[in-house]
C-alpha positions as CSV (number, residue, x, y, z in Angstrom):
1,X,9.1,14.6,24.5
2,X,6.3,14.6,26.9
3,X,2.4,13.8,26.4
4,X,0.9,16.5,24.9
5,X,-2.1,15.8,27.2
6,X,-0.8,15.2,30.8
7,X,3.1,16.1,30.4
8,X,4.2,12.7,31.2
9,X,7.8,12.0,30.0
10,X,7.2,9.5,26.8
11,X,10.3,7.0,26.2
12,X,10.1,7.6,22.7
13,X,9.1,11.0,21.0
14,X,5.9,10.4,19.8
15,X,4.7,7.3,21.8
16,X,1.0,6.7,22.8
17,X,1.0,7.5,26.6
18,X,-0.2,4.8,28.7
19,X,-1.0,7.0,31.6
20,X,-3.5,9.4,30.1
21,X,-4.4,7.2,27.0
22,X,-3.5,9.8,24.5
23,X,-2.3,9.3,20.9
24,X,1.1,11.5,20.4
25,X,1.4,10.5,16.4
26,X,-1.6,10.7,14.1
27,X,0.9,9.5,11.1
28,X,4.2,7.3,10.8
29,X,5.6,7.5,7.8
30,X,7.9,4.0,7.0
31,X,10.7,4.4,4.3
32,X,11.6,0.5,4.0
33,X,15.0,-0.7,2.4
34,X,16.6,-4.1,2.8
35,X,18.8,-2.9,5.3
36,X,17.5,0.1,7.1
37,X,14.0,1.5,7.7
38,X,13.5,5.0,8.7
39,X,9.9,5.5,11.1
40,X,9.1,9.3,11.2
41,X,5.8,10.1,13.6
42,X,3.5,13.1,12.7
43,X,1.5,15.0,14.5
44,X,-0.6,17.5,13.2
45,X,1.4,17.9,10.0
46,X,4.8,18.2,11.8
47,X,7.9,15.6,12.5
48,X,7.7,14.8,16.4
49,X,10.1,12.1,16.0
50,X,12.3,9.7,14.0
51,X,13.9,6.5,14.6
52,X,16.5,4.0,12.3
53,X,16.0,0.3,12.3
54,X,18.8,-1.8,10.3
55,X,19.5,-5.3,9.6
56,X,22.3,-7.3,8.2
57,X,20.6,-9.3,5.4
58,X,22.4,-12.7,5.2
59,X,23.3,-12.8,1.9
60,X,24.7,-16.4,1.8
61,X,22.2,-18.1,4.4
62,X,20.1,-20.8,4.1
63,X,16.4,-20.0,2.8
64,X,15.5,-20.0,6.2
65,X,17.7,-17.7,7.5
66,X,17.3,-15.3,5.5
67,X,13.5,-15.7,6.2
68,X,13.7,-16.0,9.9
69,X,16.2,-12.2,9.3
70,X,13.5,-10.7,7.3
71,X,10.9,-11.2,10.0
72,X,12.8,-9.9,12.6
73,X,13.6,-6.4,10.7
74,X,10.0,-6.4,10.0
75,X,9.3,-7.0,13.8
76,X,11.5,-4.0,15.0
77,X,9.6,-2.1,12.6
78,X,6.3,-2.8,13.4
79,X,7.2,-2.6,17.2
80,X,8.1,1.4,16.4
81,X,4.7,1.7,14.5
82,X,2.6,0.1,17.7
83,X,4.0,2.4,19.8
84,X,2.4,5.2,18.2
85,X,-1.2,3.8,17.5
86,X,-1.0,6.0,14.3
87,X,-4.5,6.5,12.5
88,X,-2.8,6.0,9.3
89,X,0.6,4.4,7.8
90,X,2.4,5.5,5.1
91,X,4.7,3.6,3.3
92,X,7.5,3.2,0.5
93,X,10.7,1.4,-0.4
94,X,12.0,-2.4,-1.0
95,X,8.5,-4.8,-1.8
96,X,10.2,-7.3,0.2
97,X,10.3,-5.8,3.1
98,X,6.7,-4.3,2.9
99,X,5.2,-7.6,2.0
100,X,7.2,-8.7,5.5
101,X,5.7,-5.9,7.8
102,X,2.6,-5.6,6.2
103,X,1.1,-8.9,8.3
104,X,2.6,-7.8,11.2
105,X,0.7,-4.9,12.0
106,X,-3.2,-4.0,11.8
107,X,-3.2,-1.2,9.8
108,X,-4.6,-0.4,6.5
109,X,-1.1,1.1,4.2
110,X,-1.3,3.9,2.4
111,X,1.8,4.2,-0.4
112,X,3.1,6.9,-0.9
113,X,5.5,8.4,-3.7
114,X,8.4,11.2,-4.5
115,X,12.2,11.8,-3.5
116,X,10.6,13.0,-0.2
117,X,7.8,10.9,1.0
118,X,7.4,12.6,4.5
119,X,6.9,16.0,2.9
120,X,4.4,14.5,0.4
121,X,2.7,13.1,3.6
122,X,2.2,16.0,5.4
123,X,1.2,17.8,2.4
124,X,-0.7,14.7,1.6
125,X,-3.3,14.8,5.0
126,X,-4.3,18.4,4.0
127,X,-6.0,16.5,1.0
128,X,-9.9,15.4,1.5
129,X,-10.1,11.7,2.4
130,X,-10.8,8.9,0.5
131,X,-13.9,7.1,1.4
132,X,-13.1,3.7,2.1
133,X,-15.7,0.7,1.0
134,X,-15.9,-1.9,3.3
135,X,-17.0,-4.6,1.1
136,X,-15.2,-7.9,-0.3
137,X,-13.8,-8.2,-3.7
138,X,-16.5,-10.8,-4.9
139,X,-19.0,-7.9,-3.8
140,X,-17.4,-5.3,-6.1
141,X,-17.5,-7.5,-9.7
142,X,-20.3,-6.2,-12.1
143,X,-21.1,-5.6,-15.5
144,X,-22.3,-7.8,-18.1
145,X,-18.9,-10.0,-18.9
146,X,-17.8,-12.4,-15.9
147,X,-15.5,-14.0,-18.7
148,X,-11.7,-13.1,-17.4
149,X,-8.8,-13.7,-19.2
150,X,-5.2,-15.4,-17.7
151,X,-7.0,-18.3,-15.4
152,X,-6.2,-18.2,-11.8
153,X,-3.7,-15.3,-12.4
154,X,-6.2,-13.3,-13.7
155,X,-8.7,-14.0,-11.2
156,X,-6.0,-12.9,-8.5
157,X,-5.7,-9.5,-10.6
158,X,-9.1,-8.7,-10.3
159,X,-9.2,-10.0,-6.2
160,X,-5.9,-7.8,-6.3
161,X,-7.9,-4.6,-7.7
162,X,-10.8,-5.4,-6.1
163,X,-9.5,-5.8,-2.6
164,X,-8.3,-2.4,-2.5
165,X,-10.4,-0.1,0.2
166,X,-10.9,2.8,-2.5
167,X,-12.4,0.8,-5.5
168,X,-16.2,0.5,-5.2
169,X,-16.8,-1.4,-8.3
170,X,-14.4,-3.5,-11.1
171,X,-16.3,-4.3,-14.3
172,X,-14.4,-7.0,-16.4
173,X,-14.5,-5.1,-20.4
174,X,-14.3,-7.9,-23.6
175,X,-11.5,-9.5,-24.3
176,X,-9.3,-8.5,-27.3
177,X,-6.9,-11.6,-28.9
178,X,-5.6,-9.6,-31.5
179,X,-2.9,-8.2,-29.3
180,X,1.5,-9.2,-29.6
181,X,1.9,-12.1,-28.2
182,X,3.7,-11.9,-24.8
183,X,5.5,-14.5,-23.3
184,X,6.2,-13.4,-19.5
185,X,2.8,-14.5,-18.4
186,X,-0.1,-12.8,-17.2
187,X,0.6,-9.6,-16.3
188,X,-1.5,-5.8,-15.7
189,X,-1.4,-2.4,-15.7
190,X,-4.1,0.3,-13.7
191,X,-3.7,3.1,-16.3
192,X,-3.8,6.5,-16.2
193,X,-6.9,8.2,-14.2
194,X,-9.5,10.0,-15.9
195,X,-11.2,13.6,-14.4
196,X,-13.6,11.6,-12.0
197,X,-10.4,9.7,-10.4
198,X,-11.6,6.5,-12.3
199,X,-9.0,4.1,-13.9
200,X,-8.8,1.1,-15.9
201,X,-6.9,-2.3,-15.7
202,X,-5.6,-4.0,-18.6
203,X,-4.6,-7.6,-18.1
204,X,-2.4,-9.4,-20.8
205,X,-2.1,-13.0,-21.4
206,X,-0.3,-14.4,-24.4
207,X,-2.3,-12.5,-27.8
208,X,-4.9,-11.7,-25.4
209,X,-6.0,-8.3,-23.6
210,X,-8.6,-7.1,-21.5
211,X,-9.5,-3.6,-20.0
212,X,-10.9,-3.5,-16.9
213,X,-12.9,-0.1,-15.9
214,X,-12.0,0.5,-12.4
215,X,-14.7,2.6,-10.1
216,X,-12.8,4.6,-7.4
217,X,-14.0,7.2,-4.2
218,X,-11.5,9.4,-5.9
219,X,-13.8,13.1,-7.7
220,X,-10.9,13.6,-9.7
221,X,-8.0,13.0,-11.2
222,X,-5.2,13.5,-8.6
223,X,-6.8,11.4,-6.2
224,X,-7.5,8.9,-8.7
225,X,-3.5,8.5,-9.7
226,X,-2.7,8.2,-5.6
227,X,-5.2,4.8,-5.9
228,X,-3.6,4.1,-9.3
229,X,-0.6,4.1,-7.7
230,X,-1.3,2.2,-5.2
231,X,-2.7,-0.8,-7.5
232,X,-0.1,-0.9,-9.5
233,X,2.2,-1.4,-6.4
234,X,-0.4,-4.3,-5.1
235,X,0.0,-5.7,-8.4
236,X,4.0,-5.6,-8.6
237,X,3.7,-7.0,-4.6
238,X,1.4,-10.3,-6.3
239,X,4.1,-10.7,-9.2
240,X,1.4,-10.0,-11.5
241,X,3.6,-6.8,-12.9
242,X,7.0,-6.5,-14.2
């Protein structure tokens, strides 16, 4: 493939050129498993290139090991993504290997669901944005009950919720102890959307439960379950969610 902008023969189809200083990807799309990752660049809602990463886990390593594996795969597969200097990430598959990639590269992820996640991409960036709020999670707390339930877990669900760059505002409802009593720990659920793309977090600890209203820069409903979506996958990733 060669530079859309100057012709210049890229190594990779779909790498940023570093002789006219032009982006050739505008999306990767990263399907992680344990073993293999799959990095498909976009461009203008098409497939300009694809490239398989593997790894042999070691299964019967020390701690270590398998640590020191896991960063490398993650490595390989963040070097495919900086070669592109995307504007946006997608990304499904293994937590593990998510949670290991994640630090490695300066992008914001968005996830992204279905039996094909690159056609759901594509059709995906036809969609209207999502404005993103740049504030911190401390900024977004209101309403009138700053009592949370669960202790430090439950403050990390809220910081979980609140950290996300689509969620303007988290108001913490009453808490409800008449609930079963559930013994796997704290542990919450962003619920379905409602028309304006809004959702709601319910966090459980022992008897007790408390609804969160969630304030989103999703207008409606479909956009709303792609941020619902996403929380609930933030949530699984902080072991606050089964």
């Amino acid at each position: 493939m060669d530079c859309r902008q100057c012709a210049t023969p890229l190594d990779r189809p779909g790498d940023y050129c570093l002789v006219c200083h032009t982006a050739n990807t505008d999306a990767v799309v990263l399907e992680l498993d344990r073993e293999r990752a799959t990095v498909t660049s976009l461009l203008d809602g098409s497939v300009v290139g694809q490239r398989t990463v593997t790894t042999t886990p070691e299964g019967e390593g020390s701690d270590e090991t398998v640590v020191v594996e896991l960063r490398n795969f993650a490595g390989l597969v963040a070097d495919e993504v900086r070669r592109k200097r995307p504007e946006e990430v997608y990304v499904t598959g293994d937590r593990d290997v998510i949670a290991a990639v994640r630090p490695q590269l300066h992008y914001e992820f968005f996830r992204v669901e279905g039996e094909d996640p690159v056609q759901r991409v594509i059709d995906r960036q036809g969609e209207p944005a999502l404005e993103v709020v740049d504030a911190a999670p401390a900024e977004k707390l209101g309403g009138s009950h700053s009592t949370l339930i669960g202790g430090r877990s439950g403050q990390r669900v809220i910081q979980t919720v609140a950290g996300h760059p689509h969620v303007k505002k988290v108001i913490p409802g009453p808490i409800d102890a008449g609930g079963a009593s559930s013994p796997t720990g704290v542990r919450a659920k962003a619920t379905r959307a409602d028309a304006n793309g809004n959702v709601r977090v319910l966090i459980r600890d022992g008897s007790s439960v408390q609804e969160n209203r969630v304030v989103t820069t999703a207008g409606d409903r479909e956009l709303g379950e792609h941020v619902r979506a996403d929380l609930n996958e933030a949530l699984k990733e902080a072991e606050l969610q089964e």
